[in-house]
LUMVEX-798268 format. One line per 5 residues: their letters; for each residue x negated, y, z negated of C-alpha. Coordinates in nm, 2 decimals, decimal comma, padded with zeros to 4 digits, always signed. Layout:
N
A	X Y Z; ...
***
This chain:
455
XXXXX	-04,75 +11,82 +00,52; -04,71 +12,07 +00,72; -04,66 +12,37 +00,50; -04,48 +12,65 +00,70; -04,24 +12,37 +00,86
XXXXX	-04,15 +12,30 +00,47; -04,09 +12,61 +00,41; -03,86 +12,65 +00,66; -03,67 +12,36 +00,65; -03,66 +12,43 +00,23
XXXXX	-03,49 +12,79 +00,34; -03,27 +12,69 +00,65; -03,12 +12,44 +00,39; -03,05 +12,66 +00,06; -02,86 +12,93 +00,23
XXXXX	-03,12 +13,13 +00,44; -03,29 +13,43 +00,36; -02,95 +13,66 +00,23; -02,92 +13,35 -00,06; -03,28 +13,42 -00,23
XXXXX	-03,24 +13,66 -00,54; -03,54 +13,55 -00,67; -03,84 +13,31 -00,66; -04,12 +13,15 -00,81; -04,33 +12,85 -00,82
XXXXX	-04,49 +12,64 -01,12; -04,75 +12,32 -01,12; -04,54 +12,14 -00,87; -04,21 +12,28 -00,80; -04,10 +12,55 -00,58
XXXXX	-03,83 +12,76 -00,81; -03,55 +12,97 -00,66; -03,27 +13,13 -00,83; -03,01 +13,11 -00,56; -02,74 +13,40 -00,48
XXXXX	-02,49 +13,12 -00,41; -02,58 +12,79 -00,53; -02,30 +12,62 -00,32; -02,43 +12,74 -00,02; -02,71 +12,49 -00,07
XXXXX	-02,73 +12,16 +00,11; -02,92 +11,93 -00,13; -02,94 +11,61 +00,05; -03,11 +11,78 +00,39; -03,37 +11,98 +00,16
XXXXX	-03,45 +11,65 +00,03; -03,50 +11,51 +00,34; -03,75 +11,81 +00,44; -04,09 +11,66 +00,51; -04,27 +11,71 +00,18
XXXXX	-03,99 +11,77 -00,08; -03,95 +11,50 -00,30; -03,67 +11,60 -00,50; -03,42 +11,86 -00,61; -03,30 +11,99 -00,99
XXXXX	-03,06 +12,29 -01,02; -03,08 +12,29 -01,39; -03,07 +12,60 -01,62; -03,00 +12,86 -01,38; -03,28 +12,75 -01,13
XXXXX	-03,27 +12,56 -00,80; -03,62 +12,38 -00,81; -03,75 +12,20 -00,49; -04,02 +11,96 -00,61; -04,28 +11,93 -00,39
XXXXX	-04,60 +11,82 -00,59; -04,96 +11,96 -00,66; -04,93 +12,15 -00,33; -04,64 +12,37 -00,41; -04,87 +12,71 -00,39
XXXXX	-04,93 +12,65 -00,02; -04,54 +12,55 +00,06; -04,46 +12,90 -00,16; -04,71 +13,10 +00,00; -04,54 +13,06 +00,35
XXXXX	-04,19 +13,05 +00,18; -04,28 +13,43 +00,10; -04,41 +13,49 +00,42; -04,04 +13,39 +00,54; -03,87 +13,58 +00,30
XXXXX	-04,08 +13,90 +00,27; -04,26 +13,94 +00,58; -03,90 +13,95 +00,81; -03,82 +14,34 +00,59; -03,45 +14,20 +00,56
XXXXX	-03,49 +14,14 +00,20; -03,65 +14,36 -00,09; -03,77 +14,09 -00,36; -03,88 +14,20 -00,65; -04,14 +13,97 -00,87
XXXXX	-03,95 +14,04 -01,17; -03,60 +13,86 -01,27; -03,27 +13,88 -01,12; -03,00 +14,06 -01,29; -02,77 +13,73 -01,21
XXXXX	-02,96 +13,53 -01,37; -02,87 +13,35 -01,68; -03,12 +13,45 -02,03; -03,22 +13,12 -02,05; -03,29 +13,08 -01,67
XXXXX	-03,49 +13,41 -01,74; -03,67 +13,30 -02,03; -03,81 +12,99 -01,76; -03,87 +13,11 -01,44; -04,09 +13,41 -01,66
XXXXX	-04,31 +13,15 -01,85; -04,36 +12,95 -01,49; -04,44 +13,27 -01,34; -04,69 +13,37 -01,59; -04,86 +13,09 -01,64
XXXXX	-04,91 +12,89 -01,34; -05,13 +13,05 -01,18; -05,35 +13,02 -01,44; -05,30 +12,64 -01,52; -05,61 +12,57 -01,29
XXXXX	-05,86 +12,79 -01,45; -05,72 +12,68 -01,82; -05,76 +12,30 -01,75; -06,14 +12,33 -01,58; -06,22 +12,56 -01,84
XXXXX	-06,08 +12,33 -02,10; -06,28 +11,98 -01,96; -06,60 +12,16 -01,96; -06,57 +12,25 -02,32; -06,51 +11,89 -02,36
XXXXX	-06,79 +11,77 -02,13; -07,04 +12,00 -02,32; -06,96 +11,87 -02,69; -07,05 +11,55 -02,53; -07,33 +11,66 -02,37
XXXXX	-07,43 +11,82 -02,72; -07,32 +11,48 -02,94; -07,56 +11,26 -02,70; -07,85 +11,47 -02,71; -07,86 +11,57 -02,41
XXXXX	-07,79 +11,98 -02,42; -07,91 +12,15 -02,74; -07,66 +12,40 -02,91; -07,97 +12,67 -02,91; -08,06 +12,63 -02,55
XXXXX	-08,01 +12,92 -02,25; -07,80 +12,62 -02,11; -07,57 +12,56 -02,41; -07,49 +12,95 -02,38; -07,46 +12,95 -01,99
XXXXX	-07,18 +12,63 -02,01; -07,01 +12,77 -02,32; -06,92 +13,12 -02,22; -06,82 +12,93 -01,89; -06,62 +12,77 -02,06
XXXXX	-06,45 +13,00 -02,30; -06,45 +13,30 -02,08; -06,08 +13,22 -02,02; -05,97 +13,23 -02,36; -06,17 +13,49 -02,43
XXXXX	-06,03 +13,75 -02,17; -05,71 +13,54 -02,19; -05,48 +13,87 -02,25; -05,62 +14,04 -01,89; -05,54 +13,75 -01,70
XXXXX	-05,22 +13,74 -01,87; -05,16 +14,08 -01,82; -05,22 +14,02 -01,46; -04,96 +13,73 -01,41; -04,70 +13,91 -01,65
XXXXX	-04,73 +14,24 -01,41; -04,67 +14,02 -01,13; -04,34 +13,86 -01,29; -04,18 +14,21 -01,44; -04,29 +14,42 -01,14
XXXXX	-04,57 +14,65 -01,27; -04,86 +14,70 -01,17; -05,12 +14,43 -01,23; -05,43 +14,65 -01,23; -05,33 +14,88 -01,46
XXXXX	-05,16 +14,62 -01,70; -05,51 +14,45 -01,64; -05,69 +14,72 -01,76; -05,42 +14,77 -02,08; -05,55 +14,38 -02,19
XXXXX	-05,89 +14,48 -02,12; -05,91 +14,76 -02,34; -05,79 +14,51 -02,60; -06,11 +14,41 -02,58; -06,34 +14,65 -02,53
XXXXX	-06,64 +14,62 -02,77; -06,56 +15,01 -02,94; -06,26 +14,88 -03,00; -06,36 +14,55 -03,16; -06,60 +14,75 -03,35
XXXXX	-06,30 +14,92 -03,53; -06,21 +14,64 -03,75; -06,65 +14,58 -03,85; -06,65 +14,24 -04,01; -06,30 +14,23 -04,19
XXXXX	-06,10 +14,05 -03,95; -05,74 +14,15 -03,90; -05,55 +14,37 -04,06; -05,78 +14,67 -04,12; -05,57 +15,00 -04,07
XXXXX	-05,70 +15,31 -03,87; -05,54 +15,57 -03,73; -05,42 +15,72 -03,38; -05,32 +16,09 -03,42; -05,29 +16,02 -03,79
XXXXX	-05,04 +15,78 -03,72; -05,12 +15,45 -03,92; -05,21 +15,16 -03,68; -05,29 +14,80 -03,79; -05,62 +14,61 -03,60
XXXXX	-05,58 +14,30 -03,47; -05,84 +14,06 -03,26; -05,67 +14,00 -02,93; -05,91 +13,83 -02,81; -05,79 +13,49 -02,67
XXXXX	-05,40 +13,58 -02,82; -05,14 +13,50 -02,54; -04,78 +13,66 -02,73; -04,91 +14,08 -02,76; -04,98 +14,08 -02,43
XXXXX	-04,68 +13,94 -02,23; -04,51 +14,16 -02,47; -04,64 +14,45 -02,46; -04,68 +14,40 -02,02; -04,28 +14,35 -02,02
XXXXX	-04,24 +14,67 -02,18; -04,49 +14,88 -01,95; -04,32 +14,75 -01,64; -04,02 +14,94 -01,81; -04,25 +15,26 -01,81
XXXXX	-04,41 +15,19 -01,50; -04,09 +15,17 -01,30; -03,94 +15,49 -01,40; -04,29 +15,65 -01,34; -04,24 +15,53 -00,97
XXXXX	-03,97 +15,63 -00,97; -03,98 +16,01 -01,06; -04,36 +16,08 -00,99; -04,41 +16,26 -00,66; -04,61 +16,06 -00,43
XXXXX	-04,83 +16,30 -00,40; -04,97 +16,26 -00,74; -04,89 +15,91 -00,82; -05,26 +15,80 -00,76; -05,34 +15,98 -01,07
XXXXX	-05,01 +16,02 -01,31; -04,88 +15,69 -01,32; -05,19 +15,53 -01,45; -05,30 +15,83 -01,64; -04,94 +15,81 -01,85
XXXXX	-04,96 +15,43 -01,84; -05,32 +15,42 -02,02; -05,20 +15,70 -02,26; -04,88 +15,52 -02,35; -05,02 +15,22 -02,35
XXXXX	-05,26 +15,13 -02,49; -05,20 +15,31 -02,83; -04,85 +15,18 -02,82; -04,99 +14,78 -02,79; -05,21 +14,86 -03,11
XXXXX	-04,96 +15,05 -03,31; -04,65 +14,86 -03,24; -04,66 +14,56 -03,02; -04,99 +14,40 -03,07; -04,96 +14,29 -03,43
XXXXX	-04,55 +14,22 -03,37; -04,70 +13,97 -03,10; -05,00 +13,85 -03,30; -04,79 +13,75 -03,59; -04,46 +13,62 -03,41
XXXXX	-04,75 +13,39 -03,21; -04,90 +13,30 -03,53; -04,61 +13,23 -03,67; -04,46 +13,01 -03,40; -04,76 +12,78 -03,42
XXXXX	-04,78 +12,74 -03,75; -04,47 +12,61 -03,82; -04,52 +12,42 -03,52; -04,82 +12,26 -03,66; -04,71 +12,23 -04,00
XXXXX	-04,40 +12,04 -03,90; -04,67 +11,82 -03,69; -04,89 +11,79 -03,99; -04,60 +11,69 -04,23; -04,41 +11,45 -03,98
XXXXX	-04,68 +11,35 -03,75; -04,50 +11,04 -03,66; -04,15 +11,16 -03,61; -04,28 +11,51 -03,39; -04,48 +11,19 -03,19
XXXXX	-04,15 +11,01 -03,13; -03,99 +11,31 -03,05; -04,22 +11,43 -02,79; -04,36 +11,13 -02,65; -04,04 +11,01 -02,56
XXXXX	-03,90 +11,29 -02,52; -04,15 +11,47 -02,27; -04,00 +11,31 -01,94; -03,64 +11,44 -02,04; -03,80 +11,78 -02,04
XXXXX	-03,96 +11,71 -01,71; -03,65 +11,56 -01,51; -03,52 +11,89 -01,62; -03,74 +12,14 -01,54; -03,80 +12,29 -01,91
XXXXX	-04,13 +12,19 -02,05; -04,25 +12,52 -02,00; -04,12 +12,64 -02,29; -04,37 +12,42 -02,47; -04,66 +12,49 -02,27
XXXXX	-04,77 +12,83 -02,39; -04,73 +12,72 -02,79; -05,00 +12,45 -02,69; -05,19 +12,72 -02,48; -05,17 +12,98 -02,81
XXXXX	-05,28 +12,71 -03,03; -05,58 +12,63 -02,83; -05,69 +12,97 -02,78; -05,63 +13,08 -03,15; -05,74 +12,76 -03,35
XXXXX	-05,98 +12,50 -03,06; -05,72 +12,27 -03,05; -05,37 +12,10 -03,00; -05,15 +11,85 -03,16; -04,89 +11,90 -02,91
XXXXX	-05,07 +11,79 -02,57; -05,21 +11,44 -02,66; -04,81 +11,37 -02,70; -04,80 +11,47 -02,29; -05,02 +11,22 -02,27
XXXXX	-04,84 +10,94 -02,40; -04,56 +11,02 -02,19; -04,76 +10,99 -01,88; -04,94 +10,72 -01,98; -04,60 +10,54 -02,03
XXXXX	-04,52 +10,64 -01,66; -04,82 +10,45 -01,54; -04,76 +10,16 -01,77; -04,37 +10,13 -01,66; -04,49 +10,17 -01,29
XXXXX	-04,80 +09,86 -01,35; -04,49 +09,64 -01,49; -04,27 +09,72 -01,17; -04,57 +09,64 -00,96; -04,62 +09,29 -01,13
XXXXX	-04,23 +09,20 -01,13; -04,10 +09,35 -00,83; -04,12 +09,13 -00,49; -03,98 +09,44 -00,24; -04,32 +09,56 -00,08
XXXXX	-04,17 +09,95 -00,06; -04,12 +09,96 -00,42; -04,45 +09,79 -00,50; -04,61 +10,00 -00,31; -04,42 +10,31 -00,45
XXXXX	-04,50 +10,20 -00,79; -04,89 +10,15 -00,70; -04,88 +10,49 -00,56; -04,73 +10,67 -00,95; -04,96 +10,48 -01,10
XXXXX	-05,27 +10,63 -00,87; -05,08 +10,98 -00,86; -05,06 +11,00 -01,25; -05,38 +10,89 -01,36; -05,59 +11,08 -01,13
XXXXX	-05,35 +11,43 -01,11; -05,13 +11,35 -01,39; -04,81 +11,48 -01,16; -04,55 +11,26 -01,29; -04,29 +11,39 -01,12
XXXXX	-04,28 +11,21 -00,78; -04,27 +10,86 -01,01; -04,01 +10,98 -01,25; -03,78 +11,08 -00,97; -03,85 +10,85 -00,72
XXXXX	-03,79 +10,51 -00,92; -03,72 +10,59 -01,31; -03,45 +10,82 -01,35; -03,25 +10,59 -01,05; -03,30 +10,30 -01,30
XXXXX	-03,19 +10,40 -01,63; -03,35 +10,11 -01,81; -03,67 +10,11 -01,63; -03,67 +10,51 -01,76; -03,54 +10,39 -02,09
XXXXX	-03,83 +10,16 -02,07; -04,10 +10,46 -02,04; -03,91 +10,66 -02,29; -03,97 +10,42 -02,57; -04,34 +10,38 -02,42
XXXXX	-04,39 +10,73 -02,46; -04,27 +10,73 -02,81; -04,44 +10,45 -02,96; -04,81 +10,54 -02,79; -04,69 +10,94 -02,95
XXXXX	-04,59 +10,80 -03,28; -04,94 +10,67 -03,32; -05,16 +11,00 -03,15; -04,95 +11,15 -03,42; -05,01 +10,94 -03,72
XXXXX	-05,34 +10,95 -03,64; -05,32 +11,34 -03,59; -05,51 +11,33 -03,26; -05,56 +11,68 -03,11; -05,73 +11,80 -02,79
XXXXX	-05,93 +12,05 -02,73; -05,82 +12,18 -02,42; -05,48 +12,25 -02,27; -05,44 +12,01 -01,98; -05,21 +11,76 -01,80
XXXXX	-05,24 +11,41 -01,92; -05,43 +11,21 -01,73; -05,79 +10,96 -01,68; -05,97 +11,29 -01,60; -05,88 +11,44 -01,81
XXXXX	-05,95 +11,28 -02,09; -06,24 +11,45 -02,19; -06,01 +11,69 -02,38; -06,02 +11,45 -02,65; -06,37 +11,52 -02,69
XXXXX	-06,38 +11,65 -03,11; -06,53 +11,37 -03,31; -06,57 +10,95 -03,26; -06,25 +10,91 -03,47; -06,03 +11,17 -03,22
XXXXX	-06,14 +11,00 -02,90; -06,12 +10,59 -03,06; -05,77 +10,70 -03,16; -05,67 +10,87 -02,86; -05,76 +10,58 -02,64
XXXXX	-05,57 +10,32 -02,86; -05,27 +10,54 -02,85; -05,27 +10,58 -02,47; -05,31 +10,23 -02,43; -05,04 +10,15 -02,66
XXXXX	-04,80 +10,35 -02,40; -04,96 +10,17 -02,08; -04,92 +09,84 -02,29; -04,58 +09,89 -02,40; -04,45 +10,04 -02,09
XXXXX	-04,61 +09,76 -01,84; -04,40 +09,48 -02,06; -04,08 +09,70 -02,06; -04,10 +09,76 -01,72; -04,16 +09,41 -01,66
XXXXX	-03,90 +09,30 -01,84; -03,64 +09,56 -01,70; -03,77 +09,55 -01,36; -03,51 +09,29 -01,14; -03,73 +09,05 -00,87
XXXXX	-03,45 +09,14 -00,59; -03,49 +09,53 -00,74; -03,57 +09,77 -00,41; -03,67 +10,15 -00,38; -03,36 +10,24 -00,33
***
């Protein structure tokens, strides 16, 4: 792919430069929120080199284009930004829908960060085994060296998500950096001795409850959307002559006390809360919640949503070591490859055999479903039906069995070492992802047509 040529022929088609109100990119997808959505030609940005497909669903036009998305968006910018016609803010469009909002701000904040969260996460696991099979000892210089490797991102999770959020809301993401960090700093830490949360100091007599932010994901996106609030008007009224020193001088001030005193525990228990009832309703219906989102996964997918899910399973990871939420991704991908290995038995066109042995090599070594789901399920409602029901029964048993992983990542062989807890986790979590490749192989043989062709 030729990336800049992408990009161009992604914004000749969608209206040109004057039709971008906003944009932002996730995992795979290229997401624009469009000035005039009829303007856009969707059958010749599909036919742009590298574009595989195109959703305009809650408020969004999204351009998939795969795990190479960040290069395509990079020179996409470059079009938009570099030309001076057009002043684009990284925060959200005033035309935009709350829902559409709500989206294209979790994509935003969280992509960039997907990488470091899922190498992170598959070291942890490769270490437990390491440590289960004797081969690294939990005292060693080595153990510590790989573990704070490991959990450094969730650790310092609220700086990095203080640098994304600045990014989406349009503040700055040094100084909203440095409001996470002092969430962290050790004098701070040292406020709350060995009691935990909830101990109560003050802040110019005014009462403030302690929290332990560390690895927490809700206080700071919070309390980030409100600086950029602060930080605009700042901008905005401080000369420039003493801007280098006012606006992060106020900012700090503000702050900082006002995460601790206000936002912080608001976040801490609204995230808390959120995944407890998340987990409890997982814990007291583990089959029905593995139904639900095993099968249901790919409908959130073909519509460009999932995100909403994503940062519960990233909060529970960080604040408890694991996730019942993720291994039920990973039946619905599995499913994909096991509806893709039927097609490839049954079908006799050589395109879609082809097509199908390519999902099946795509998903199980990146676990980007999207190019499969597009390109042959959801244009064959039964062979989609076929990895919905895949997907379901393969999650109906992770969550019987209450399978969890330890590690927020996208479902796939490599990265299986997220299942990496205990014998009886991993044992279960394979028979549960074979039961989605085994059930979606013989529905997609069954549903798959010999004379069926890629269409």
């Amino acid at each position: 792919m030729n990336f800049k040529e992408t990009a161009k022929g992604i914004l000749e088609n969608v209206g040109g430069i004057e039709n971008i109100a906003n944009m932002t990119h996730c995992a795979t997808r290229l997401r624009l929120n469009l000035k005039d959505v009829s303007k856009a030609n969707d059958e010749a940005v599909k036919s742009v080199d590298g574009v595989v497909n195109v959703i305009n669903k809650a408020g969004q036009y999204q351009v998939l284009i795969g795990t190479e998305v960040s290069h395509v968006y990079d020179e996409f910018e470059n079009l938009v930004k570099g030309r001076g016609q057009l002043k684009l803010e990284e925060g959200t469009n005033d035309g935009e829908s709350i829902i559409s909002k709500i989206f294209s701000s979790i994509s935003a904040i969280f992509a960039p960060l997907l990488p470091a969260l899922a190498g992170s996460g598959i070291l942890r696991g490769l270490l437990i085994l390491a440590v289960q099979l004797g081969f690294i000892a939990e005292d060693s210089g080595t153990y510590a060296i790989l573990f704070a490797s490991s959990m450094a991102v969730f650790y310092f999770l609220p700086v990095l998500l203080a640098f994304t959020s600045a990014r989406r809301f349009g503040a700055s993401p040094y100084i909203s950096a440095l409001i996470g960090a002092a969430l962290l700093h050790p004098n701070f830490l040292a406020l709350m001795g060995n009691s935990g949360n909830g101990v109560t100091t003050s802040f110019f007599g005014i009462p403030a409850v302690l929290m332990d932010y560390n690895s927490t994901v809700v206080p700071i996106i919070l309390s980030i959307w409100a600086f950029s609030y602060l930080y605009k008007w700042l901008d905005k009224n401080v000369p420039e002559t003493l801007k280098l020193v006012i606006v992060p001088l106020v900012s700090l001030i503000v702050m900082v006390p006002l995460t601790v005193i206000v936002i912080g525990p608001i976040g801490v228990y609204s995230g808390e809360a959120i995944a407890n009832v998340v987990n409890w309703l997982i814990e007291r219906s583990g089959v029905l919640t593995g139904i639900l989102i095993g099968g249901g996964w790919s409908v959130l997918v073909s519509f460009g949503v999932h995100w909403a899910v994503n940062p519960i399973m990233i909060n529970n990871i960080s604040q408890f070591g694991y996730d019942y939420i993720c291994p039920l991704t990973f039946a619905c991908n599995f499913a994909v490859i096991g509806t893709a290995i039927g097609v490839y038995f049954k079908a006799r066109d050589k395109k879609l055999k082809g097509f199908a042995l390519t999902g099946v090599i795509t998903v199980a070594l990146s676990a980007i479903i999207e190019p499969t789901l597009f390109g042959m399920l959801v244009k064959n409602k039964k062979l989609f039906l076929a990895q919905i029901i895949a997907g379901a029964v393969g999650g109906a048993y992770l969550g019987l069995m209450k399978v969890v992983t330890n590690a927020f990542v996208f479902g796939s062989v490599t990265t299986f070492p997220a299942f990496i807890e205990n014998n009886a986790n991993i044992i279960n979590g394979v028979i549960g992802l074979a039961i989605s490749v085994i059930v979606g192989a013989v529905l997609g043989y069954i549903f798959t047509n010999k004379e069926d062709k890629l269409a």
